[in-house]
C-alpha positions, -999 to +999 in steps of 0.1 A: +518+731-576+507+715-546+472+713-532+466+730-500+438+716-478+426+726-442+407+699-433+395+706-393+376+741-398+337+737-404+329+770-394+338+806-394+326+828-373+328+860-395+345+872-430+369+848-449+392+857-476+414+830-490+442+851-513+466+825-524+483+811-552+480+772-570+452+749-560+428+755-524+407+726-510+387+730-477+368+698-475+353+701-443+340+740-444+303+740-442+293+778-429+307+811-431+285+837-409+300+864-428+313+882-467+334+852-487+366+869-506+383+844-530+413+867-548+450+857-557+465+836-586+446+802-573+441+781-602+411+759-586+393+767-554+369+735-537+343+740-508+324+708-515+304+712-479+303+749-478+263+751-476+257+784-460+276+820-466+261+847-445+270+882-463+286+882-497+306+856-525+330+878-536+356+862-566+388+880-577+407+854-591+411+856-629+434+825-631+407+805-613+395+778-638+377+747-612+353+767-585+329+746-567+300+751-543+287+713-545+267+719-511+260+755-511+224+764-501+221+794-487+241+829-492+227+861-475+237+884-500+251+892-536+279+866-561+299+887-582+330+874-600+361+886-620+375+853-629+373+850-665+381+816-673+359+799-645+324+788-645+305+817-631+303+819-597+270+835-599+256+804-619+272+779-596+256+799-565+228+796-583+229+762-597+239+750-559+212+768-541+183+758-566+196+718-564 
C-alpha cells in the first residue's frame, strides 16, 4: 500500500479523526486545538511535529503497528488505545511529553 502524506496542514482548528486504511504521514502537523481520533485498518500512523493536542488521543486502530508522537508535548486531556499490536499510545504520549 501506498503512503499517504498531507504535507501543507500545521494546524487544526478543532477535532481530527484520520479513519483510513494502509500507511498515514502528516509531516508538517504541529497542533490540534481539539480531541485526536485515529480508527480504521491503518497499518502505521506518523505525526513527527505534532507537539500539542488540545482535548483527547483517542486510538482505534488494532492493525496499527508504527505510531509516533516524536514532538508531542503537550495533550489537554486523556490517551487511550485499542490497537493491540502498537506501542502504546499512552506510553508514547507519555514518553514524548516527559522528553
Amino acid at each position: 500500500m501506498r503512503s499517504r502524506r498531507a504535507s501543507r496542514a500545521h494546524v487544526v482548528d478543532g477535532a481530527l479523526t484520520i479513519a483510513t486504511s494502509g500507511a498515514v504521514e502528516l509531516t508538517a502537523l504541529e497542533v490540534v486545538h481539539g480531541e485526536l481520533g485515529v480508527r480504521g485498518a491503518m497499518t502505521s500512523l506518523e505525526l513527527p511535529a505534532l507537539r500539542q493536542v488540545g482535548g483527547a488521543v483517542v486510538v482505534d486502530a488494532p492493525a496499527l503497528v508504527t505510531l509516533t508522537f516524536a514532538a508531542l508535548e503537550r495533550w489537554a486531556e486523556r490517551c487511550r488505545s485499542t490497537a493491540t499490536r502498537a506501542r502504546s499510545p499512552r506510553r508514547a504520549c507519555a514518553s514524548s511529553a516527559a522528553a
